[in-house]
N, C-alpha and C positions, 0 to 999 in steps of 0.2 A: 503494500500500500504506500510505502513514502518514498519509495524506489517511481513509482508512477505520480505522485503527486510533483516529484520533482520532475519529472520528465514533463508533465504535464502546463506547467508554470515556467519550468526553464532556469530555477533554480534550486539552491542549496538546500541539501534538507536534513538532520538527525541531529546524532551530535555532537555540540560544539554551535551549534547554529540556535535563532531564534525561534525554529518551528520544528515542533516534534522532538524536540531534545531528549529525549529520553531514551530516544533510540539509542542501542547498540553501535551503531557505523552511522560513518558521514554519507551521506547521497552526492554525488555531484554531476551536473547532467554533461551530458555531451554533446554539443549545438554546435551544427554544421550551418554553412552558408545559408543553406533556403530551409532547414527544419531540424529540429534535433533528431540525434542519431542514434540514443540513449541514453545510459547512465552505469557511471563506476560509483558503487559500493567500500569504502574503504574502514576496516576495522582496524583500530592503533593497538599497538602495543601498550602505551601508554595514553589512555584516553585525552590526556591533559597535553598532550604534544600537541593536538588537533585543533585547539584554541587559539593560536599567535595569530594576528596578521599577516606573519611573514608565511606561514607555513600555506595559511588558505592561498593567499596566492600564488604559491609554488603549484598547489595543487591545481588550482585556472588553466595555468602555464602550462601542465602536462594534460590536464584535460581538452584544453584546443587544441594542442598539438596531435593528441590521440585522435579528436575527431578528425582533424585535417586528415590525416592517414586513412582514416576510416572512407574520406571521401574519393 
């Protein structure tokens, strides 16, 4: 369900985020040029790693990058 919510909105979702935090794992969609293409599921070793500013946007970085491949 929050694997498709994020898919569905086009963004962030579990946690470390402000929607559905309770989750288990981060959601982060994967948005291609004209539609999203899906979404990677990410569970931390350390859930509190998942928090930084710096880290989310690393994750961005590798998630367009993935979609670009994907396209």
């Amino acid at each position: 369900g929050i694997a498709q919510w994020a898919f569905d909105r086009g963004q962030r979702a579990g946690r470390s985020t402000e929607t559905l935090s309770g989750a288990s794992a981060l959601y982060v969609p994967l948005r291609g040029t004209r539609s999203p293409l899906g979404v990677l599921a990410i569970r931390a070793r350390r859930p509190d790693s998942l928090a930084t500013p710096e880290h989310f946007h690393l994750l961005e970085v590798f998630c367009s990058q993935a979609a670009l491949a994907m396209e």
